[in-house]
Every structure is written in C-alpha cells, then in structure tokens.
C-alpha positions in Angstrom: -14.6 -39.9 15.2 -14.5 -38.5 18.6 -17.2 -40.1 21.0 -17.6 -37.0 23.2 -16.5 -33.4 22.4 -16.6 -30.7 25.5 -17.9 -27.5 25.3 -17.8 -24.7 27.4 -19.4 -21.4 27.3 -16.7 -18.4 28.2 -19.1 -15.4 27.5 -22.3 -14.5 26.8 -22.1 -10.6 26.5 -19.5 -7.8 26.4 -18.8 -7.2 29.8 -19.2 -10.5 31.4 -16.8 -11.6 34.2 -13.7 -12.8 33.1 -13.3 -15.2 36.4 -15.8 -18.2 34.9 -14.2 -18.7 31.9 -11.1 -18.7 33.6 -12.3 -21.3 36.3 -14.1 -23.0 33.2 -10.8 -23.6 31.3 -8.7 -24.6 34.1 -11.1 -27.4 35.6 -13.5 -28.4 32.7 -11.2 -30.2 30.7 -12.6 -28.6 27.2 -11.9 -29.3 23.6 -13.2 -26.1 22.7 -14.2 -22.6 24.4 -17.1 -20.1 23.0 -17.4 -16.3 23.6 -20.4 -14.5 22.9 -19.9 -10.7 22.9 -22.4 -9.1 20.3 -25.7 -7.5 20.3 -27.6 -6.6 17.3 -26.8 -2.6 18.1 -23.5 -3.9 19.5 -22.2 -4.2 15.3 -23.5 -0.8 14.5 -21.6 1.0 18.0 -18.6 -1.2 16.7 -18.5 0.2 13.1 -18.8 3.8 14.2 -15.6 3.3 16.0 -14.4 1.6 13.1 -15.0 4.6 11.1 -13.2 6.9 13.2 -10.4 4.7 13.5 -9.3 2.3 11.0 -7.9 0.0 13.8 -10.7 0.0 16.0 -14.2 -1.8 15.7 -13.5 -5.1 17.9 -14.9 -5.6 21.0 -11.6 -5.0 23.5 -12.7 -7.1 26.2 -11.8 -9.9 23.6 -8.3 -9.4 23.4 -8.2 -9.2 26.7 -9.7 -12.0 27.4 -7.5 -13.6 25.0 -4.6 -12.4 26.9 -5.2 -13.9 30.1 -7.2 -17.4 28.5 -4.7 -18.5 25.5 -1.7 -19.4 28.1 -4.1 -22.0 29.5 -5.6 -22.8 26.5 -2.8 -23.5 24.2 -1.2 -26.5 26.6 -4.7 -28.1 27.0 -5.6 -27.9 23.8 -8.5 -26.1 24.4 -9.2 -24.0 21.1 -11.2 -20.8 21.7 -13.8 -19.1 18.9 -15.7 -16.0 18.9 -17.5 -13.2 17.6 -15.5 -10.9 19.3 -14.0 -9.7 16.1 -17.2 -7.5 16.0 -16.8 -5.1 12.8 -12.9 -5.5 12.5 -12.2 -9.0 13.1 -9.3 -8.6 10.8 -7.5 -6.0 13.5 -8.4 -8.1 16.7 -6.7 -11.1 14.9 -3.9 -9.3 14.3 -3.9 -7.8 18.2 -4.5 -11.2 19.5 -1.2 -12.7 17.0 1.1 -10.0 18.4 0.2 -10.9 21.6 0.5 -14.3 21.6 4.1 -13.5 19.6 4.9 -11.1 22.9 3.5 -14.1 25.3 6.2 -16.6 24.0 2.9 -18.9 22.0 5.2 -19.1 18.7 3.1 -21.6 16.3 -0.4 -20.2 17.9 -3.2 -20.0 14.5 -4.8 -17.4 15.1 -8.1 -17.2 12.1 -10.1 -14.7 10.8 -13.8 -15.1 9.5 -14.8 -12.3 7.3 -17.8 -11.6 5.2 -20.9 -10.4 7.0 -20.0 -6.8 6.5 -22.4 -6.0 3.6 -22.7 -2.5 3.8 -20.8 -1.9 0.0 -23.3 -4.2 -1.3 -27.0 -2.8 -0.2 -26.9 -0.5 -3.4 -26.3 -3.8 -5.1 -28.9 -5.6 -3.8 -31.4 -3.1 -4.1 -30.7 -2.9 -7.8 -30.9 -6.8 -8.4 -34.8 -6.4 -6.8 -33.9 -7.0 -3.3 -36.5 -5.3 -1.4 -35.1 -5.3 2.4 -38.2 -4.8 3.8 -38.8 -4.3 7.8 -39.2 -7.6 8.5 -40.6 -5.7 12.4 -42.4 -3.2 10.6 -43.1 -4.6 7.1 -42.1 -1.0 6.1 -40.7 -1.3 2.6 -39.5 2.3 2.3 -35.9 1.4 3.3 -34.9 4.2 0.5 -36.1 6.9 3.0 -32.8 5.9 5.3 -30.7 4.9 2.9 -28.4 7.8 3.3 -27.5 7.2 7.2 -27.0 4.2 6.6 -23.9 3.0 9.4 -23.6 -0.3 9.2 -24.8 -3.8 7.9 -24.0 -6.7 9.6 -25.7 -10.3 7.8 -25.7 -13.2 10.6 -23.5 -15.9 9.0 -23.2 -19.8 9.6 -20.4 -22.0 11.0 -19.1 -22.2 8.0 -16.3 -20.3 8.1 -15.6 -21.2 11.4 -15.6 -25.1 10.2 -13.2 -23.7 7.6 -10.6 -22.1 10.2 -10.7 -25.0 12.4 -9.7 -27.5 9.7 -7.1 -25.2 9.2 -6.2 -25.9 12.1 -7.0 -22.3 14.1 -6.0 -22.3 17.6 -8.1 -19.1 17.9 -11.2 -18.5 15.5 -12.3 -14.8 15.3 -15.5 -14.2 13.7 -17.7 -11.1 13.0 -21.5 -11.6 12.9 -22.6 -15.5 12.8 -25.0 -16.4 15.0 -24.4 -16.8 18.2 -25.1 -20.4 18.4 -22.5 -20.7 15.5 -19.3 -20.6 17.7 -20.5 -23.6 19.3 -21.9 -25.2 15.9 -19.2 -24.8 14.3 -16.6 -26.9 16.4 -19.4 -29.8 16.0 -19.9 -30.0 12.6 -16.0 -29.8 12.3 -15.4 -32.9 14.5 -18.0 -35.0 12.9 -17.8 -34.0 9.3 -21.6 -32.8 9.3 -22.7 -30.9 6.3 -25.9 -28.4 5.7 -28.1 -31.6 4.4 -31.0 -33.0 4.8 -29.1 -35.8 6.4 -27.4 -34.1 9.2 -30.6 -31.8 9.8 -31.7 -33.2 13.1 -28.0 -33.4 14.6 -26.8 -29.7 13.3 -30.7 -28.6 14.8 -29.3 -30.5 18.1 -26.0 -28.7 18.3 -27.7 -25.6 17.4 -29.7 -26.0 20.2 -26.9 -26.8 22.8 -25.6 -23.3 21.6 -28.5 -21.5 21.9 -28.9 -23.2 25.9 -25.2 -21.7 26.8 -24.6 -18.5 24.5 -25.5 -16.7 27.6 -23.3 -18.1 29.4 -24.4 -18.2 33.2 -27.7 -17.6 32.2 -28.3 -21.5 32.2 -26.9 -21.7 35.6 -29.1 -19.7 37.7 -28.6 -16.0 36.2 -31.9 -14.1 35.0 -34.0 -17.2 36.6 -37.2 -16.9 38.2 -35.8 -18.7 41.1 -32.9 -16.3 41.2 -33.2 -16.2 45.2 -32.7 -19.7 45.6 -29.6 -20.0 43.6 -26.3 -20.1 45.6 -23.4 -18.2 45.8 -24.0 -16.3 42.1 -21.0 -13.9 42.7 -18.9 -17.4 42.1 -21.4 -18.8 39.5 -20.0 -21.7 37.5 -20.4 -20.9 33.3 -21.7 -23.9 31.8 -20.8 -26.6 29.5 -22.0 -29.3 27.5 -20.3 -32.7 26.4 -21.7 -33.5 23.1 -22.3 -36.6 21.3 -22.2 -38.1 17.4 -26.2 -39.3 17.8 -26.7 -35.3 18.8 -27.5 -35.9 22.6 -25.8 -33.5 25.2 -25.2 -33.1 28.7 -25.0 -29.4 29.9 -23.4 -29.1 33.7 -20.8 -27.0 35.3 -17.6 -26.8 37.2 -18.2 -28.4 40.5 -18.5 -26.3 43.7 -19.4 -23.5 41.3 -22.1 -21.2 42.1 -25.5 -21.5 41.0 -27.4 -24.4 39.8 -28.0 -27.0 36.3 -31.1 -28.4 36.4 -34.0 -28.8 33.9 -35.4 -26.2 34.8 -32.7 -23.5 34.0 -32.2 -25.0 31.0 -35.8 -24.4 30.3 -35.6 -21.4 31.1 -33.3 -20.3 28.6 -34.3 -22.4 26.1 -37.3 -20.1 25.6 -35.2 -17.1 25.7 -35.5 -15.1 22.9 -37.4 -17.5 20.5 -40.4 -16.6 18.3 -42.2 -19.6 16.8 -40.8 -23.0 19.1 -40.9 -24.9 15.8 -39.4 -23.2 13.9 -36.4 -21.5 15.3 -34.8 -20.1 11.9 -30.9 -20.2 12.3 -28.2 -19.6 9.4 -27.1 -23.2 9.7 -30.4 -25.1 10.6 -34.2 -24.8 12.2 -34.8 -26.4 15.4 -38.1 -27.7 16.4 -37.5 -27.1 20.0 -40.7 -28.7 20.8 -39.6 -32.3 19.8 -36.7 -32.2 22.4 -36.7 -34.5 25.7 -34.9 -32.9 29.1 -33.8 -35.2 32.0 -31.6 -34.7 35.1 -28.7 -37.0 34.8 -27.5 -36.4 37.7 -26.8 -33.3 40.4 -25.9 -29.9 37.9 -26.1 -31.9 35.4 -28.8 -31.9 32.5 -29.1 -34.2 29.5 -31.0 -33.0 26.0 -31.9 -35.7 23.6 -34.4 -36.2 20.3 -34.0 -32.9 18.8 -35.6 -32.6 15.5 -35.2 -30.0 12.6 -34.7 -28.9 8.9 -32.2 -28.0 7.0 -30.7 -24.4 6.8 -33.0 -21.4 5.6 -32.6 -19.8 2.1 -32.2 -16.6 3.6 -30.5 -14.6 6.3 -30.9 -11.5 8.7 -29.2 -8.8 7.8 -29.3 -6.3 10.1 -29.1 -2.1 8.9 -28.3 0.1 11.3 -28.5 3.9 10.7 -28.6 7.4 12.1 -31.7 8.4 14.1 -31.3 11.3 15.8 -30.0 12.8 19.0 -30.6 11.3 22.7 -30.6 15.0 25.4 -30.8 13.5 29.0 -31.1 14.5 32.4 -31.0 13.0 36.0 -32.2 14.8 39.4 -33.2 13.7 43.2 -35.5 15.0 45.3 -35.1 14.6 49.3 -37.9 14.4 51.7 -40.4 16.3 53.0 -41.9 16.4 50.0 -40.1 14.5 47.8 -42.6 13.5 45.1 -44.1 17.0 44.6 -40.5 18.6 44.3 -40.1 16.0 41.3 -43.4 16.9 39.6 -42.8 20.5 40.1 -39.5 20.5 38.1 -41.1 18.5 35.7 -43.2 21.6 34.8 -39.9 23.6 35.6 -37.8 21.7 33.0 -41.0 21.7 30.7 -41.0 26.1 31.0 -37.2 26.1 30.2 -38.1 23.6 27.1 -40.7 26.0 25.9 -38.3 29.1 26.6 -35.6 27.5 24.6 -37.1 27.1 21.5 -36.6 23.1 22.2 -37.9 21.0 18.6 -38.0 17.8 20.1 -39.8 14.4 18.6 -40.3 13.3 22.1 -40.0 13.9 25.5 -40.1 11.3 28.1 -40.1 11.6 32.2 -39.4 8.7 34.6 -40.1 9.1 38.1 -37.2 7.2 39.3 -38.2 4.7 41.9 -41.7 5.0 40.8 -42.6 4.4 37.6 -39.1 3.7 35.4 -39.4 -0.1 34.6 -43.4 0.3 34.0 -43.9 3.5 32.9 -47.6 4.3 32.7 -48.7 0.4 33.8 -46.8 1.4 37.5 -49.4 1.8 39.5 -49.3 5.0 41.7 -49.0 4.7 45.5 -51.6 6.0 47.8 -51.0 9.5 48.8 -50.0 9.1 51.7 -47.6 6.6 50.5 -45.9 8.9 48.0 -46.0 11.7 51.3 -43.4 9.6 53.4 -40.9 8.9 50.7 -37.3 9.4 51.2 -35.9 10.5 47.8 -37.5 10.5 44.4 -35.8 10.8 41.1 -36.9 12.7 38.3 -35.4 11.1 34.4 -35.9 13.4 31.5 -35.1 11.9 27.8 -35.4 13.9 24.8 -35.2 12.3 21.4 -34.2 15.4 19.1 -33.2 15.4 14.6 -29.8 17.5 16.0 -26.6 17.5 18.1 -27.8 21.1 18.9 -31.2 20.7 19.9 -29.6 17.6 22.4 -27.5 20.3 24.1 -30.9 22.1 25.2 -31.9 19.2 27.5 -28.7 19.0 29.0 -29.0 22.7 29.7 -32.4 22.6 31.2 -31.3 20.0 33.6 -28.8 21.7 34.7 -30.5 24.8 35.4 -32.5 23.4 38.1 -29.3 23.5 40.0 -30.9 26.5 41.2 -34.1 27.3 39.7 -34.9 23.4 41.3 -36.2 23.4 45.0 -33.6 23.5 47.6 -31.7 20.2 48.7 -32.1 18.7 44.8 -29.1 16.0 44.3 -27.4 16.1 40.9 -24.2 14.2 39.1 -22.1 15.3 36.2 -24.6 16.1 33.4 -25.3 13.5 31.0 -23.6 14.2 27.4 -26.1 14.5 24.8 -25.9 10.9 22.3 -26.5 9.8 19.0 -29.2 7.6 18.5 -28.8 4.5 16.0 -32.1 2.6 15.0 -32.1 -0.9 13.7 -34.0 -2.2 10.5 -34.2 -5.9 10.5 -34.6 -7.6 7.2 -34.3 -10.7 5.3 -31.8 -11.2 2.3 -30.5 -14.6 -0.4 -28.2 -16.1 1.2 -26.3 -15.9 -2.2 -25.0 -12.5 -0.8 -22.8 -13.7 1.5 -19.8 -15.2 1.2 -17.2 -16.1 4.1 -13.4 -16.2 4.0 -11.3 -17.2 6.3 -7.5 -16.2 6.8 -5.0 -17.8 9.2 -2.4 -15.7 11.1 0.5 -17.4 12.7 2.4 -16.0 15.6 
C-alpha cells in the first residue's frame, strides 16, 4: 500500500484554462489528474447535440485537453479521469484512442464508464412505483413533462472508475458521477476501500478532498472574498492534494504559482454548494463536514484531518431535463445626455411593438444594464441626479415564450428600435432566439443503475 498518493485538480468547469493543468502536470509530480467539466444543465445541452449527431455529446474541450496533457502524462505516469465523456463517453474514448494512436502512445488504455444515461428506463421506473418527485418543488406531477423529456443523467459513484483503473486505464472517461468521484475513485483504488461501514470515515475524507478541488482554482484564491489580495490570478496555480491511508490530506499548489492555499480558501470552498454540513449526501458516502480539523502546514499548504461520515446513500440524483419553451432576447445602449430616460422610453417602445405584434409571452423581463442586472428589483435606484450624469445605460429584454415563432418577435422588436429608438442608441448583431431546457431534480434506488466499464487500447 502506497503511503502517499498525489492528486491534482486539472479542471473544474468547461472552459477553464488549459495552462494550470499543464503547469500542474509538469511540476506536481502526480499519480493521478482530475477534470471536472459538467454542470447539471451541462448533460441535457450535451444530449441535444447528441441527438443531432450520433458522434457528438462530449464536452470537446476534453479531447483537447487530452491532446496536449497525455504526452506528459503517459511518461510520468500520471493517469488522468474525467467526466468529460458528458452524454457520449463512448465517442470521446474512442476520439481520445485515435489520437493517442496518431500521437505515437501505442499501449495507452483508454476506459469508458457508462451507465448514468437512464433516459430508456424512466417509463420503467415509473411503472415499478417510482414516483420521481421534484425533490426542489415536491411537485409529483412529473407525468405533465413526460413527453419533452431530453435527457436523464443519474450521478454515479467511483465505482466504475475503481473498475477502469484496476484495469489498468491510463485515461478513465466517465459520464455523470459526482464530481468528487474522479478524485474518489483513484483512492479507493489504491487502498482497496470498499462502500462499508468500515471505510465510511476514510471514503467521507476523500470525498471531501474532492469536493475542496473539483473547482479547480477555486481553492486557490478564485471566487474568494479576498479576491483583491490574491496575487498574480492570471498565472494562478490549480491545486492538489497528497493523500494519506488514515484519510488525512494536504491541499497546496505548484510553487511560484499564482494565488494563495490557506485555511481560509479551503474554507471557503468547503461550504460551496453544500446544504445540510452534516450530512453532505454523495453516491459513494456522507461527509459530516463539521467533524473536520483545518491547519496550515506550512506556506500554500493546508492540511485536513478527522473527517467523519456514513456509508453511501440508498439513493441517487437523477437529474430530468426537458423542453421548456423559447428564450427571445434583446440588447440596446443608450449614450448621454439622457441616458437613463432614452432606456425607459424604449422600454415602453419595445412594450408598444410587443402589444402590436400579437406577442403571447409567459414572461417578460427588463434589466437596466449597469443598474439593476445582478439585483434586479433589490438594486437600489440612484438619486436623480445621479442617474442624470450617466454615461451609457443598457437596456436587456428577455422573453420566455411556448414557441420558436413567438421568440422571433422579440428579436424583431429589438431590432426595430434601430430606428424607432432615440438617436445615438448602440446595438450588436441580434441575439438568436433559444430553446429553454428546465431541470427536475429527483431521487431514485440506486438498484437502477448499473456501471460498465470498457477499455480501449491504442
């Protein structure tokens, strides 16, 4: 049994910088390498794409990320899991096999984790008595939106990833686990930890180090409340954490990276998106996060000891994502004099055109951009004079609509004020009309869920 195992944190959303995990990989001397790419709408965007192309529904950055990363991983040994496999894990193991084929990497495993895509088994479940109430809403009328249905994702355990690692996976592609469970599932792996009442603390430990770095840099100084005091955060060092058989960790980061490791970071993500503290239900385990101990070991460098927990749930999320409607949107600026009343003006403007058009709309929404568009009604207004002197004010309109075709309207109406607007207004390109997708959240037997795992060699 190892005495130490090294784990870094090479992504925590689609769209982070590549640059970290590169940095990361080169200097951190890792056993293993996590990326984080999914959302909970992320899966449901994913299987649309899936659905108009057979070969699509992966998140791309992935693979492109595993372009540039497996050269230096394969010779350091470093072996890299993810979730980037988003709704077609199956076709970005493939894609990430060819390359690594095209690279010269002959003997590279790449594995597949399949098995939280659910979506032929709601009728299923609901016919066995499974009720898939909103677990938000407590709405049980999940019948009403049964027929736009899109996707159906179940967050999954390590598992799987445990499975493809003792297979010997160089790569580990996933769908939707958890996110902790790229980093939870290398752990149990190396120290033979099963879901038990035995292992309950140590898997609630190493589910814990996951959920402190599945963010990536923000445990190193992103999102913090002392984000001005953090240094150089355009070179910010991704974290991570060396990880011990007794369940204690040490979190740090490349040194002379940007940013900062100290307790407080780490606290500061450790209450990120958590409901109860105690009971922090995860596929593989439930932390008590309030039992944990936090203590600077040294400069970046944060140790996490004493975590307590219980074994893994009976149930899991699944998450059902379905068709909601149509988003129509437009964006305008006003310039000084004036600015202000120019914007509420063509907010009765676009409001005329609405009613002219016939619009059916289940909402309409208006940001005064600069004003009130993070706070919305809680903004409070500036003084008249205040709004008088303002340079430039924007004026948002969002329309949620039942049709494509109703959409279109908004679009139009926006652009209309290109000349029925007061003279000077600034416009872009008009914003295409969308299709909303709405989540419902709910809780199903684990029973229903069963992983396989499949190995690819290049």
């Amino acid at each position: 049994m190892k005495q130490k195992i090294r784990l870094g944190s090479g992504s925590g959303f689609w769209g982070d910088g590549m640059d970290p995990a590169v940095e990361l990989l080169q200097h951190g001397e890792l056993d293993y390498m996590g990326f984080d790419f999914l959302a909970e709408l992320t899966m449901a965007l994913l299987q649309r794409q899936k659905m108009k192309d057979p070969g699509a529904g992966y998140v791309p950055d992935f693979v492109q990320y595993m372009a540039q990363l497996l050269p230096l991983a394969k010779p350091r040994g470093t072996r890299l899991v993810s979730n980037g496999g988003g709704a077609n894990p199956r076709a970005a193991a493939q894609r990430i096999a060819e390359q690594a084929r095209a690279q010269g990497l002959q003997g590279t495993r790449v594995a597949l984790v399949e098995g939280d895509d659910l979506l032929d088994q709601v009728d299923a479940m609901r016919g066995a008595g499974v009720e898939l109430a909103n677990m938000e809403t407590g709405s049980t009328a999940f019948d009403e939106i049964r027929g736009r249905l899109v996707a159906a994702h179940a967050y999954t355990d390590s598992s799987g990833i445990v499975e493809a690692l003792q297979a010997q996976a160089d790569v580990v592609v996933t769908g939707r686990v958890s996110d902790n469970a790229i980093y939870v599932g290398p752990i149990m792996h190396e120290y033979g930890w099963k879901h038990d009442a035995a292992h309950a603390d140590r898997v609630a430990a190493a589910i814990v180090m996951g959920h402190i770095v599945e963010c990536s840099s923000a445990c190193t100084g992103g999102m913090s409340s002392r984000y001005a005091d953090m240094p150089r955060m355009g070179r910010v060092g991704f974290p991570y954490f060396d990880f011990y058989p007794d369940g204690t960790a040490e979190l740090s980061k490349v040194q002379g990276s940007g940013g900062r490791v100290d307790a407080f970071t780490v606290k500061e993500h450790i209450v990120y998106e958590i409901s109860d503290p105690k009971q922090y239900l995860m596929p593989d385990g439930v932390p008590d996060f309030t039992t944990l101990a936090l203590a600077e070991a040294g400069p970046d460098r944060v140790r996490v000891s004493g975590v307590k927990g219980a074994p893994a749930p009976d149930e899991l999320k699944l998450i059902l994502a379905y068709s909601d409607g149509w988003i129509g949107e437009s964006l305008a600026f006003f310039p000084w004099p004036h600015a202000y009343e120019r914007a509420v003006k063509a907010r009765q403007t676009m409001l005329e055109r609405f009613e002219v058009m016939g619009l059916k709309a289940d909402q309409i929404h208006f940001d005064f951009v600069g004003l009130n568009t993070l706070h919305g009604p809680a903004a409070p207004m500036p003084a008249p004079e205040v709004l008088e002197s303002l340079n430039e004010v924007g004026l948002r309109c969002a329309v949620r609509t039942r049709s494509r075709e109703e959409a279109e309207k908004v679009r139009r109406a926006g652009s209309h004020l290109w000349i029925m607007g007061p003279g000077g207004t600034s416009f872009g390109a008009p914003i295409k009309c969308r299709p909303v997708i709405s989540l419902w959240p709910t809780l199903i037997p684990r029973d229903y869920v069963k992983q396989t795992v499949t190995v690819l060699e290049a």
